[in-house]
N, C-alpha and C positions, 0 to 999 in steps of 0.2 A: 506235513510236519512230522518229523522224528523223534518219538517217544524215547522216554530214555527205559534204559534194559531194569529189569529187575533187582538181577545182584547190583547194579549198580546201584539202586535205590536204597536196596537193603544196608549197603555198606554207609551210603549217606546218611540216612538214620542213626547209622549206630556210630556216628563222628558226634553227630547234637546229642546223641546221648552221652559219648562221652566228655565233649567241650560242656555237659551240662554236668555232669559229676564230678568233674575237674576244676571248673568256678566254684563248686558249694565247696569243695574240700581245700583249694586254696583263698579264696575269700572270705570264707565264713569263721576262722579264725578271727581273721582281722574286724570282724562287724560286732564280735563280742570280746573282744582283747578288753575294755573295760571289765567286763564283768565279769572275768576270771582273774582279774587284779583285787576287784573289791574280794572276793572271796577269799583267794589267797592270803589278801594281807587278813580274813576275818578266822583261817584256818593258824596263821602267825600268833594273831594274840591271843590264842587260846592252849593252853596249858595241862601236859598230861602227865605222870609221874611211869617211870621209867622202871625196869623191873627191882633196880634197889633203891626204891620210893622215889626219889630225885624225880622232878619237872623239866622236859624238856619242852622247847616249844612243836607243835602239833603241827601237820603237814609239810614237814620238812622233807616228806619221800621225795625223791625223783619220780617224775611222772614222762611217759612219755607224749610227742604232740602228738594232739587226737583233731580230728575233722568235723566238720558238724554232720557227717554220715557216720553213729557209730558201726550201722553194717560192713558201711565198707574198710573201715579199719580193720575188724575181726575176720572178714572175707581176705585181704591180704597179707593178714598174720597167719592164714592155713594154707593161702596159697603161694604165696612170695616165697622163695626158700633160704634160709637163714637170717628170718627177719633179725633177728638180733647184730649180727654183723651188716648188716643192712644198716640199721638205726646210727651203726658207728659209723659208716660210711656218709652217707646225711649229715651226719654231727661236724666230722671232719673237712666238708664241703662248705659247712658253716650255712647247708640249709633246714629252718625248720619247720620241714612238711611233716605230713605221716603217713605212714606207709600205703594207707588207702589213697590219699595223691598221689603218691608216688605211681602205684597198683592203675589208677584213671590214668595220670600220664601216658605211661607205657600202652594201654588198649588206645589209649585216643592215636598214638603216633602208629601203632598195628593198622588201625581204622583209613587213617589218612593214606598210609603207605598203598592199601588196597586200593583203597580208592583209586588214586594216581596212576597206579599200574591197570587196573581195569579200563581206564581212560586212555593210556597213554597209550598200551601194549596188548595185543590181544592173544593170551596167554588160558591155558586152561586153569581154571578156580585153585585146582589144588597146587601148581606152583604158586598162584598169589598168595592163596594163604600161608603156604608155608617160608614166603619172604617177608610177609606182613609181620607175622607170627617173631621172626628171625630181628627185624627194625622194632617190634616194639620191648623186647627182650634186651636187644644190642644195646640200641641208641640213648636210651636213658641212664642205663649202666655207663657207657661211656661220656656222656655229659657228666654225669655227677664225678666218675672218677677225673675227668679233665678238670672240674671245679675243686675240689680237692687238691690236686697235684699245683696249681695255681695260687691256694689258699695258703698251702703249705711252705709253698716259693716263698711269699710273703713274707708269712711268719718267719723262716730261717734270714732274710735278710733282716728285718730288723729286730731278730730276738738278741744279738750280741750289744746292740744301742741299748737294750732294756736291763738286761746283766750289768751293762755301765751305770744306771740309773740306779738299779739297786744296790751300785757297791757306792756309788755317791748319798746315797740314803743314811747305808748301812754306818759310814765313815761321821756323817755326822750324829748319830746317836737315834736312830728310829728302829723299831725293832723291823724284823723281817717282814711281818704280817702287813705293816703300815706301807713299807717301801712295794710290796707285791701290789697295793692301794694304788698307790702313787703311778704306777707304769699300765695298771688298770684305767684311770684318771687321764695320764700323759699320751700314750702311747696309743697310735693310730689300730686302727681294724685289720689283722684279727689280731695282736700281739692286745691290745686293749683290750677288745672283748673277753679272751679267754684270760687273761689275768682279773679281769672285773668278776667272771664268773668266781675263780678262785675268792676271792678276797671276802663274795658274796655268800659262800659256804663257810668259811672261818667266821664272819659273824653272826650267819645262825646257828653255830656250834658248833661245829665241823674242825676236827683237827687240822692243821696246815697239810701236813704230808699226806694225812686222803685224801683232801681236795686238790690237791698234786698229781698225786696218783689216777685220778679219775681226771682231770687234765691231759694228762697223758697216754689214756686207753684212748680218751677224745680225737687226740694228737696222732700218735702214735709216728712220730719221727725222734731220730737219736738226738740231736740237738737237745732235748727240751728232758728225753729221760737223762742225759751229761747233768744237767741242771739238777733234777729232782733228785738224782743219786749222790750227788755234789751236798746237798741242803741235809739230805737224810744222814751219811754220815759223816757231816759236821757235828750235829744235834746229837749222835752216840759219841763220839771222840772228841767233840771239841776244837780248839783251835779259830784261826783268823778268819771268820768267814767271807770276807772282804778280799781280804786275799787270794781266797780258793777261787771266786767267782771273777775275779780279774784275771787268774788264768787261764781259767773257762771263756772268758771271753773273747779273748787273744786267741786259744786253739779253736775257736768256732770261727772266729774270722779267717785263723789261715785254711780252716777245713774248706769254707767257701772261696778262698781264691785256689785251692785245689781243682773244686770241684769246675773253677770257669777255667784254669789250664786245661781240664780232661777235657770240657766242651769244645775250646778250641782245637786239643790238637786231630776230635775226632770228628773236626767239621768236614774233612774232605771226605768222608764216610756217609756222612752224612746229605752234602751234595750229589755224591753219587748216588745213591737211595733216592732221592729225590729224581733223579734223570732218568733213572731204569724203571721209577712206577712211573713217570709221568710220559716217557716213547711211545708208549702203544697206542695212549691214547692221541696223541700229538699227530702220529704217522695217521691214526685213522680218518683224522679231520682233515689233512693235507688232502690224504686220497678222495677223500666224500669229496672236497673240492675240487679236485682237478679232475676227477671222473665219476659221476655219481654213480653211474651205471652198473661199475663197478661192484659197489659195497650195496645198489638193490636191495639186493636180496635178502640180505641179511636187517635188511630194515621191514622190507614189507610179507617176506614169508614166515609162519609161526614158528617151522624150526629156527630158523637165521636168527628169530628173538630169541629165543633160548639158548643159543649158542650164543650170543652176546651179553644174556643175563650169568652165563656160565660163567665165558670171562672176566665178566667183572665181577664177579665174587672170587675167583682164583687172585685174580687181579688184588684185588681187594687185602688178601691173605696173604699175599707176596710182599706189600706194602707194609702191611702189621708187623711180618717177621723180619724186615729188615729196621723197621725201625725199633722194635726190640734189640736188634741187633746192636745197635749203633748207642745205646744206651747202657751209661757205667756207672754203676755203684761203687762208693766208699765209703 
């Protein structure tokens, strides 16, 4: 009977450790979400006078989301780098963990990655590590910004429906605060959500145009600063705001059929990017097929793995910058 190796044990361990501190940091929110609501609303009704005597109400800070590990919060606010734009990144994904899940996330996908490669590939420790190292770094970063870039899709389709909702609000006599209510109330996930947060900060005190403002670091797409810059100098100058925001509406609509003309015309760009990362891989499998003998080598000798873990990381890189490439801003 065949014993399993050491490092391999080692790394299997440090998965349940990390599938164990990545349950407590994503579930253990949810197991006391009660009891930082009673709090909340018991920090709400409490009453504190402001530096020119005036009462605001008490725990209105922004807090950020925290885990039921505070260690490992404070361990990935010294080791994560830029947790601050991190936080925005989360926000703007429309997920909220904390940094310390996010921090277990990434080692558990490091741990796994090890794993798999010590199993699969028989590779000396220090390239595993340093491709584990590389997957749990990457791959998180790239989920969260794919969720993001998705959330934000979203949002720009139906933020000009919501524009319309507001200028129908506004037409019949509601003020602005009540109409931003309204499409918080109406308007599906995220275009609801982040307007409910709005609407949520103007009733505990909060000027409109901060909670806008801080909406839009949230956001951080032009569509929605058009909006907030649109709103702000109404309120200094004056004028039809109803108006303003129907034209807004209208150039964010044609901005979006722009933007699916660019898509279209840069599809065949796009198709080919697509042919030229997917050949090598295609031609490989044809030949593994029609003569295995062939490609041996490169499957069972330790250099032939490294020069196949080679390519596909070139490989890899080649695929990134064409579809960089293939992608247009306006």
């Amino acid at each position: 009977m065949a014993f399993i190796s050491t490092p391999v044990f080692v790394v299997f361990i440090g998965i349940l450790v990390s599938l164990l501190i990545a349950g407590v940091g994503v579930f253990g929110p949810a197991a006391t979400a009660r009891k930082q609501l009673n709090a909340r609303a018991a920090r709400l009704n409490r009453r504190t006078p402001d530096r020119d005597g005036r009462t605001e109400p008490a725990g209105i800070r922004k807090r950020d989301a925290q885990s039921n590990l505070p260690f490992l919060d404070s361990l990935a606010r010294k080791i994560l780098p830029r947790p601050q734009e991190l936080r925005h990144r989360l926000a703007r994904a429309g997920l909220s963990m904390s940094l310390g899940t996010y921090g277990a996330c990434g080692v558990m996908t490091a741990a796994v990655t090890a794993t798999a490669l010590s199993i699969a590939v028989d590779l000396p420790w220090g390239a595993i590590a340093a491709f584990s190292m590389t997957a749990g770094l990457a791959l998180p970063h790239m989920t969260v910004s794919h969720l993001a870039r998705r959330r934000i899709r979203r949002f720009n389709g139906l933020f000009p429906d919501a524009i319309d909702l507001i200028v129908r609000g506004l037409r019949s006599g509601l003020p602005i605060s009540e109409t931003i209510a309204a499409v918080g109330r109406e308007m599906a996930d995220p275009i609801g959500v982040e307007f409910d947060a709005v609407a949520d900060a103007v009733r505990l005190g909060q000027s409109l145009e901060a909670a806008l403002w801080e909406a839009t670091a949230r956001l951080d797409t032009p569509e929605f600063k058009f909006f907030v810059i649109s709103l702000s100098i109404q309120r200094e100058t004056g004028g039809n705001l109803a108006e303003t925001l129907e034209n807004l509406s209208d150039i964010l609509r044609r901005r979006g059929q722009m933007r699916l003309k660019i898509r279209a015309m840069s599809s065949e760009a796009r198709a080919s990017a697509m042919i030229l990362g997917s050949l090598p891989f295609i031609m490989f499998a044809i030949i593994y097929v029609i003569n295995p003998d062939y490609e041996a080598q490169l499957l069972t000798d330790p250099r032939g793995k490294m020069m196949l873990l080679a390519a596909g990381g070139i490989m890899s890189m080649g695929i990134a910058v064409m579809h960089k490439m293939v992608r247009f801003e306006i």
